[in-house]
Backbone as CSV, one residue per row, in Angstrom:
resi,resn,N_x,N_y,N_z,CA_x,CA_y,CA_z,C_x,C_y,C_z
1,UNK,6.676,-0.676,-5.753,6.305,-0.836,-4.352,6.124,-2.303,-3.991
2,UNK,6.753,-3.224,-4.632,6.508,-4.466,-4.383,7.144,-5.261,-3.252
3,UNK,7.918,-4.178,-2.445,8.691,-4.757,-1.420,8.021,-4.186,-0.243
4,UNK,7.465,-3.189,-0.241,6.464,-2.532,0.586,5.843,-3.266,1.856
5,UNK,6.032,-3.126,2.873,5.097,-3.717,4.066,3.955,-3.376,4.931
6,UNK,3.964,-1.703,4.717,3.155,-1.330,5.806,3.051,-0.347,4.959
7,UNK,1.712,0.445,4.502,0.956,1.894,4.000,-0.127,1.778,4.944
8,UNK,0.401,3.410,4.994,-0.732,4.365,5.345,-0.916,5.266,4.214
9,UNK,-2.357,5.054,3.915,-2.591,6.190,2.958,-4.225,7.030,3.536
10,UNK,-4.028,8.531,3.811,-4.561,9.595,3.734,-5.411,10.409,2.799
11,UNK,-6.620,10.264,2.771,-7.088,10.851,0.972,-7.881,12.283,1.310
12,UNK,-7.821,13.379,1.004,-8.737,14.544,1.608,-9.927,14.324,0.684
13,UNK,-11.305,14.846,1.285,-12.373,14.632,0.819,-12.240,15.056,-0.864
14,UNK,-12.730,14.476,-1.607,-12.712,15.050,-3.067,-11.188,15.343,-3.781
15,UNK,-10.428,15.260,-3.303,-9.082,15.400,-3.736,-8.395,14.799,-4.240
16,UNK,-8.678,13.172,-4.281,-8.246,12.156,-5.435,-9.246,11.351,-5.729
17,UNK,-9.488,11.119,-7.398,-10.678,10.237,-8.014,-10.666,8.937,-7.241
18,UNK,-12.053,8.525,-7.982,-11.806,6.886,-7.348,-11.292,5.687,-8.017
19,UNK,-11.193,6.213,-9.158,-10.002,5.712,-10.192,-8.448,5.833,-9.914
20,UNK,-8.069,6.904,-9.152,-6.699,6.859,-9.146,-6.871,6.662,-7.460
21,UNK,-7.403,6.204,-6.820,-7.456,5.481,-5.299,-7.801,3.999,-5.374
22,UNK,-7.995,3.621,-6.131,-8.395,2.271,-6.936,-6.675,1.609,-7.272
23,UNK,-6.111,2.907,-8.084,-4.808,2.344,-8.834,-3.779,2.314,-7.625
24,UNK,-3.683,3.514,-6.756,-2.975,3.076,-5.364,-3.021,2.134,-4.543
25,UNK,-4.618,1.522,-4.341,-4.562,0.279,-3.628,-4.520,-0.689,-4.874
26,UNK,-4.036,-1.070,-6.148,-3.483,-1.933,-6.480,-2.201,-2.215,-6.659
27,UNK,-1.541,-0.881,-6.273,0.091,-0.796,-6.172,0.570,-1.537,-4.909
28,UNK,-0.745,-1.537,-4.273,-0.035,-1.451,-2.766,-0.178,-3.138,-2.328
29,UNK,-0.676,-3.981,-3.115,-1.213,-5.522,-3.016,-0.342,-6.512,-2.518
30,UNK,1.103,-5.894,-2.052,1.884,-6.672,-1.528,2.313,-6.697,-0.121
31,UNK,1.360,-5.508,0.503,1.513,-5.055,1.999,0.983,-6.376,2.687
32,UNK,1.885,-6.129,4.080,0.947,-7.073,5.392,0.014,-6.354,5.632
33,UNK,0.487,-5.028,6.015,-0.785,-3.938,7.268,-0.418,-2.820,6.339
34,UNK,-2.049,-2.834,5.932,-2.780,-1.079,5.334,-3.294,-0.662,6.245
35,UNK,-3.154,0.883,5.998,-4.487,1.837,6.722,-4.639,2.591,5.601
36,UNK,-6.099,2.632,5.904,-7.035,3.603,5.097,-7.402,4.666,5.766
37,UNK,-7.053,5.724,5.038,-8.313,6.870,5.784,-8.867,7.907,4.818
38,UNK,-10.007,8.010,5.072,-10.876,8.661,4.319,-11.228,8.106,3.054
39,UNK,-11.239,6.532,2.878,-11.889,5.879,1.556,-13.387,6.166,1.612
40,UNK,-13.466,5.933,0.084,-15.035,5.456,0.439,-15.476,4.060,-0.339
41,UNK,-16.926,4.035,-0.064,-17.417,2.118,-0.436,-17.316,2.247,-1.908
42,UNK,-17.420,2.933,-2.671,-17.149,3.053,-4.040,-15.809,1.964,-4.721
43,UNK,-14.739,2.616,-3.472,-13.136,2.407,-4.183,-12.983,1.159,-4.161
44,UNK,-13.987,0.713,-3.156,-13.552,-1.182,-2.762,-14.568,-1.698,-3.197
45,UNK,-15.257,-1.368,-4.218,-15.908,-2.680,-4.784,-15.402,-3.060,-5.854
46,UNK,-15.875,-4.142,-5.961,-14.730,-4.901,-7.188,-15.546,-5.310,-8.221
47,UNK,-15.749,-4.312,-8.924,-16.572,-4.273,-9.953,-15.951,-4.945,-10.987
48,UNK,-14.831,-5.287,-11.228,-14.060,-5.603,-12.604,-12.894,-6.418,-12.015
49,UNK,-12.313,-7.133,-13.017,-11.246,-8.357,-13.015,-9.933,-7.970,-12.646
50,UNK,-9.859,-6.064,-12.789,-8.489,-5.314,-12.237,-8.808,-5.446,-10.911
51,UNK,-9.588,-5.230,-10.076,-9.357,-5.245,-8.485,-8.059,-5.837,-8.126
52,UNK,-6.724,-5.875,-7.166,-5.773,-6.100,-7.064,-6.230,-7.476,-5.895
53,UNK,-5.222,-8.406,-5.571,-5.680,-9.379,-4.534,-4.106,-9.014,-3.756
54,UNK,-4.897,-8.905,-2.337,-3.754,-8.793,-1.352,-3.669,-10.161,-0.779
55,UNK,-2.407,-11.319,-1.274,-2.025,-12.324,-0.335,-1.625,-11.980,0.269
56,UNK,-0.700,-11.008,0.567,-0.008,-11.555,2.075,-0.777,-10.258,3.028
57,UNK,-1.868,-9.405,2.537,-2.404,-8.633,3.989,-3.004,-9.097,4.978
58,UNK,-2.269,-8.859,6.412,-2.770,-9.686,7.388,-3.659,-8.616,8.000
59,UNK,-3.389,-7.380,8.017,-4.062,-6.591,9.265,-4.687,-5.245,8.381
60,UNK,-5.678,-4.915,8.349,-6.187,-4.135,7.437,-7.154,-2.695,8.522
61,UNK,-6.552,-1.138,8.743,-7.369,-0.578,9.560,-8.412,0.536,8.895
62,UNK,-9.202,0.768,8.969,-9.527,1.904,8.864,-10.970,2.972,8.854
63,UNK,-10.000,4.223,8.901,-10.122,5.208,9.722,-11.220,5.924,9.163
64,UNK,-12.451,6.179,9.312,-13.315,7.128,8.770,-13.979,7.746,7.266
65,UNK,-13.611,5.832,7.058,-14.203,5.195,5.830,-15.418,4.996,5.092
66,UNK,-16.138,5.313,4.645,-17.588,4.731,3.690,-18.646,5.736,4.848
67,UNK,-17.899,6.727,4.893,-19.011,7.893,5.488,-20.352,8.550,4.275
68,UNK,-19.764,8.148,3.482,-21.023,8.510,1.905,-22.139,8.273,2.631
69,UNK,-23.131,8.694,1.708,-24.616,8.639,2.189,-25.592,7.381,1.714
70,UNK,-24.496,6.028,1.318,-25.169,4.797,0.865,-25.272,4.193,2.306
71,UNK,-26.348,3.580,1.679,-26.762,2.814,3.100,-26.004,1.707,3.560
72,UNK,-26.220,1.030,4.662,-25.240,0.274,5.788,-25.055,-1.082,4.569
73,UNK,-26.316,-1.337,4.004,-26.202,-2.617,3.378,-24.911,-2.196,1.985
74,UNK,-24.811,-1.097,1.148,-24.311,-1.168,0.441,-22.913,-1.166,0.683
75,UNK,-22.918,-0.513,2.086,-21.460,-0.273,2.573,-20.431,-1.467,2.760
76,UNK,-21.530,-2.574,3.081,-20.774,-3.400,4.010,-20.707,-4.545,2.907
77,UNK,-21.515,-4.227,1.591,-21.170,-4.783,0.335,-19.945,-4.238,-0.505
78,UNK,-19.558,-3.243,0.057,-17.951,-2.859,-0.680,-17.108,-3.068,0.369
79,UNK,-17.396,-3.893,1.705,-16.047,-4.125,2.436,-15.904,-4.967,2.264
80,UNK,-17.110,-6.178,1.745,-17.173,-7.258,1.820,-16.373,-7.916,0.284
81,UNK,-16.372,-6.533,-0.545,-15.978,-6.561,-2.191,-14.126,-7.063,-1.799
82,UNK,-14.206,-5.951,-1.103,-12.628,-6.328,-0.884,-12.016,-7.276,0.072
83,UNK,-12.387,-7.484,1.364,-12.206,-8.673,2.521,-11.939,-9.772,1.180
84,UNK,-12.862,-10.194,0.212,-12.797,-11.163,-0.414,-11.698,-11.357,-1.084
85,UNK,-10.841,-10.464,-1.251,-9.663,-10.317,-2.390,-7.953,-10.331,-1.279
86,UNK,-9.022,-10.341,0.565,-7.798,-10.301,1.148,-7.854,-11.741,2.051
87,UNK,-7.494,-13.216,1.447,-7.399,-14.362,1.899,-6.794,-14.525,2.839
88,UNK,-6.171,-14.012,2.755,-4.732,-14.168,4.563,-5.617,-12.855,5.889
89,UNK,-6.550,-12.340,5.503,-6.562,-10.926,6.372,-6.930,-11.803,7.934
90,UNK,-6.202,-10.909,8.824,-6.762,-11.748,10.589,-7.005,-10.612,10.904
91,UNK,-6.810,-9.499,11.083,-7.425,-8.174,12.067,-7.581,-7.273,10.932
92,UNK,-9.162,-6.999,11.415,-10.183,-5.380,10.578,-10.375,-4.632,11.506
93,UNK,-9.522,-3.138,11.580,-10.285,-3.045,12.691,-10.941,-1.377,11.820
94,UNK,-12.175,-1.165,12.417,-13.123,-0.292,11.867,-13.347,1.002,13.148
95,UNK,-12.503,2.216,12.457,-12.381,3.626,13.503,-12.911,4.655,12.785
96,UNK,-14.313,4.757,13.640,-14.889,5.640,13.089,-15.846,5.840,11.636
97,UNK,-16.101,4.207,11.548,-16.415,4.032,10.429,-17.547,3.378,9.967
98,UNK,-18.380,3.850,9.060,-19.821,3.888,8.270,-21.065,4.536,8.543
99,UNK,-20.614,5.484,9.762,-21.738,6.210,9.890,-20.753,7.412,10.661
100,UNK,-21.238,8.881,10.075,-21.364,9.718,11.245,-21.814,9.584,12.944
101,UNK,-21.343,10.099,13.825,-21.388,10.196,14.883,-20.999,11.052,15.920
102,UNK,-21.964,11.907,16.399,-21.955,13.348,17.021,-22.255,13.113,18.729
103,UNK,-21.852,13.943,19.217,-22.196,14.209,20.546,-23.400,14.253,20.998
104,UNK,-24.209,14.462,22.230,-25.024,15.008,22.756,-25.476,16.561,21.622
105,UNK,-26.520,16.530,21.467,-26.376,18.197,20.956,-28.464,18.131,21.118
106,UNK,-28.645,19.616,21.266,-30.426,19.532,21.703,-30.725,19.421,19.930
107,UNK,-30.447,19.251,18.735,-31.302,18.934,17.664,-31.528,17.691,16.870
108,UNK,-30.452,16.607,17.939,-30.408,15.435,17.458,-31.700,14.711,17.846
109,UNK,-31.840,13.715,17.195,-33.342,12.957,17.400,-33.147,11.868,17.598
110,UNK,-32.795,10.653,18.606,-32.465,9.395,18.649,-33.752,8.705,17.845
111,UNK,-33.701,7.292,16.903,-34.492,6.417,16.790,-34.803,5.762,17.850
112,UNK,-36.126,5.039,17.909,-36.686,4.543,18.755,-36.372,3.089,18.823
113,UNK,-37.122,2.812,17.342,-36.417,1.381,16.850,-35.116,1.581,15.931
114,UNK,-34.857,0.099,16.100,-33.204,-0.556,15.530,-33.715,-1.503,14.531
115,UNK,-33.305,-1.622,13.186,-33.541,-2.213,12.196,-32.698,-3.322,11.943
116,UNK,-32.947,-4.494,12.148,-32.128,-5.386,11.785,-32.071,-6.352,10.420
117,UNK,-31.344,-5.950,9.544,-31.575,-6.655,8.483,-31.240,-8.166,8.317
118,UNK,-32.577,-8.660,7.352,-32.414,-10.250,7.433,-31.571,-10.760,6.977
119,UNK,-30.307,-11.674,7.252,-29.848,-11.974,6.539,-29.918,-12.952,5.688
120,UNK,-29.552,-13.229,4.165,-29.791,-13.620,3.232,-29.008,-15.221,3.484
121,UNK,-28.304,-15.356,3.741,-27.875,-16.879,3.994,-26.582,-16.596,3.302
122,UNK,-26.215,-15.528,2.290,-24.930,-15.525,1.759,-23.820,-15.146,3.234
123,UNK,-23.074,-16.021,3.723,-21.761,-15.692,4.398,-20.587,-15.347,3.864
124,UNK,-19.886,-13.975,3.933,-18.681,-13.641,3.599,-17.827,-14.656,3.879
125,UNK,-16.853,-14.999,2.972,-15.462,-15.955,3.087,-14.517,-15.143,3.545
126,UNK,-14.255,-15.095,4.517,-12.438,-14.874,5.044,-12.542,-15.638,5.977
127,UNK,-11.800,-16.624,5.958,-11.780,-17.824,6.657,-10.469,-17.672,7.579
128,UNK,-9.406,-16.461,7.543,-8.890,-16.351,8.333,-8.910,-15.197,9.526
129,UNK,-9.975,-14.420,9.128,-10.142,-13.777,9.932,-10.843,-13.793,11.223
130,UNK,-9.860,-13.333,12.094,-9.853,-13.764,13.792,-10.368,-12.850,14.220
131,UNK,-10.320,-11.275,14.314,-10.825,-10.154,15.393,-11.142,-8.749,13.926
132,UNK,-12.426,-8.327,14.249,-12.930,-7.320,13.768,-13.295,-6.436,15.057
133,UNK,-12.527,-5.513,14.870,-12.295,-4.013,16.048,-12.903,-2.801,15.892
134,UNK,-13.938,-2.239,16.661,-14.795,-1.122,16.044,-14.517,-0.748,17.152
135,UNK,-13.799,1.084,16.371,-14.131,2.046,17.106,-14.799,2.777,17.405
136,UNK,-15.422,3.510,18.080,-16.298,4.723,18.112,-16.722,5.219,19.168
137,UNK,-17.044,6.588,19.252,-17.238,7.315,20.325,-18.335,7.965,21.059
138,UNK,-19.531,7.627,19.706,-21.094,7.652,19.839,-21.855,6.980,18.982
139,UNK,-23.246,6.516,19.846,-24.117,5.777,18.959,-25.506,6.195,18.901
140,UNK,-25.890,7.392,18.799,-27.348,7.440,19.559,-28.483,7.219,18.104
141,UNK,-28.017,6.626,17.531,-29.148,6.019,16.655,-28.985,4.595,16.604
142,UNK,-28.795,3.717,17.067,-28.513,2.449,17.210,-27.613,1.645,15.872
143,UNK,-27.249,2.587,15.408,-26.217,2.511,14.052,-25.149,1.219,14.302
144,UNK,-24.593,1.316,15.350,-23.718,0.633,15.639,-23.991,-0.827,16.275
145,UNK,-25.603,-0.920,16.839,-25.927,-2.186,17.034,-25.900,-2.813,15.532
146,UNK,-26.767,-2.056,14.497,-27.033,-2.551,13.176,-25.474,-3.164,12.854
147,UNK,-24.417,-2.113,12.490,-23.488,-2.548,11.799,-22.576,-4.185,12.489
148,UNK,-22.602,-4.362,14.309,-21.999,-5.263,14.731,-22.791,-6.223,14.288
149,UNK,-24.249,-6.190,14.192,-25.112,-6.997,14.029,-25.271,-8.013,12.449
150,UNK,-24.718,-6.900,11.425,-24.399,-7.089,10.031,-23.047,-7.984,10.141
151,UNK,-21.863,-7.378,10.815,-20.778,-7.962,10.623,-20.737,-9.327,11.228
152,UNK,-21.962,-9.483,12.290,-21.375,-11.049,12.798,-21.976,-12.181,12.152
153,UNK,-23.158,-11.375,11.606,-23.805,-12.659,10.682,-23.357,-12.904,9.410
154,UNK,-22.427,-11.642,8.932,-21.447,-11.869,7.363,-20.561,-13.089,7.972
155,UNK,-19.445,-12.453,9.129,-18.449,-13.213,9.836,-18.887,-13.831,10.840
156,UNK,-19.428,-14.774,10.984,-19.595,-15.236,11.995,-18.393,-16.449,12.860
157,UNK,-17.411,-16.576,12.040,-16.008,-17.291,12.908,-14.997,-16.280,13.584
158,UNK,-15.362,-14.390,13.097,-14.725,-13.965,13.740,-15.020,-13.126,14.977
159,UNK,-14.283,-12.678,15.821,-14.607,-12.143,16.997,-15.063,-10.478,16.862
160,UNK,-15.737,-9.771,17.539,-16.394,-8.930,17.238,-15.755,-7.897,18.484
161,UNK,-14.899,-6.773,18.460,-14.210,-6.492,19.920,-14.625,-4.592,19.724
162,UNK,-15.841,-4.283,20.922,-16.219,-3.160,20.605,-15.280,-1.797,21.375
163,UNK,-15.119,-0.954,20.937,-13.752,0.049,21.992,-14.493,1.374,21.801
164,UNK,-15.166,2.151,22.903,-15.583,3.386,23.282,-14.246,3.950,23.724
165,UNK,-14.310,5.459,22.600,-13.244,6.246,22.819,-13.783,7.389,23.385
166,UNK,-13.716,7.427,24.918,-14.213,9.103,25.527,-13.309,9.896,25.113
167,UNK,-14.306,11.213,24.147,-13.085,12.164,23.910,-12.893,13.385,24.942
C-alpha cells in the first residue's frame, strides 16, 4: 500500500483487535488524507518505537472516535500520541468525537459547572497544523466547551472551526 493516497477505514465495535488496527494504520503511513471511524484512544498511542510516522499526511478526519469511557484528558493524550508522528498534518477535523451526545430526552441531567483543566505548560508540536474542525450535534454537558478548550491550549497556532449539525 505504499502508493496509497486516500483510506477510509471503518472498524465495527469489537470486531478488530487493537493490535491488528495498530498494524493497518502502519500500512497505511504513506497516505495524504485518512479517515477513521470508529477508533479508539488506545490504537493511537504510541506506546512503542513501532508506531508508524505519517510524512506526507496532510488531512486527517475522524468519525466517532475515542468514545471509550477514558476521560477527556487521556483521550486527547492518544490524539496527541499520534498528531506527533503526523509532521506535515494541516486539517483535523473531529465528527462526533470523544464524547457521546444525545438529544433532548426527560432523564438527561445537564452539569451545572464546566471543568476546565489546567494546563500543564506542555504544548503539542504540529507546527503545521492550520484548522481543527469539530463536529457535533449536541452538547448539554459542556463537554464540548472542555474539549475546544483542551485543544486550543495543546494547539494554540491552530484555528479552532466549530460546525452544529441539525439532524
Amino acid at each position: 500500500m505504499d502508493s496509497l493516497v486516500k483510506a477510509k477505514i471503518s472498524v465495527s465495535e469489537n470486531r478488530i483487535s487493537e493490535e491488528t488496527q495498530r498494524e493497518l494504520l502502519g500500512s497505511l503511513c504513506n497516505v495524504t488524507s485518512l479517515e477513521l471511524i470508529h477508533f479508539e484512544a488506545e490504537v493511537m498511542l504510541n506506546d512503542n518505537s513501532e508506531f508508524p510516522i505519517f510524512h506526507n499526511l496532510r488531512t486527517l478526519d475522524l468519525h466517532s472516535c475515542f468514545l471509550n469511557e477514558y476521560e477527556l484528558t487521556g483521550k486527547l493524550e492518544a490524539l496527541a500520541s499520534f498528531l506527533q508522528n503526523a509532521p506535515c498534518l494541516e486539517k483535523l477535523s473531529l465528527h462526533y468525537c470523544m464524547f457521546y451526545s444525545f438529544p433532548d430526552s426527560e432523564w438527561e441531567i445537564e452539569r451545572k459547572n464546566i471543568t476546565l483543566p489546567h494546563h500543564d505548560g506542555k504544548i503539542l508540536r504540529c507546527q503545521k497544523l492550520k484548522l481543527i474542525e469539530v463536529i457535533y450535534d449536541y452538547d448539554h454537558d459542556h463537554q464540548l466547551i472542555e474539549l475546544v478548550w483542551s485543544l486550543g491550549r495543546s494547539l494554540p497556532d491552530a484555528n479552532i472551526k466549530l460546525n452544529k449539525i441539525v439532524p
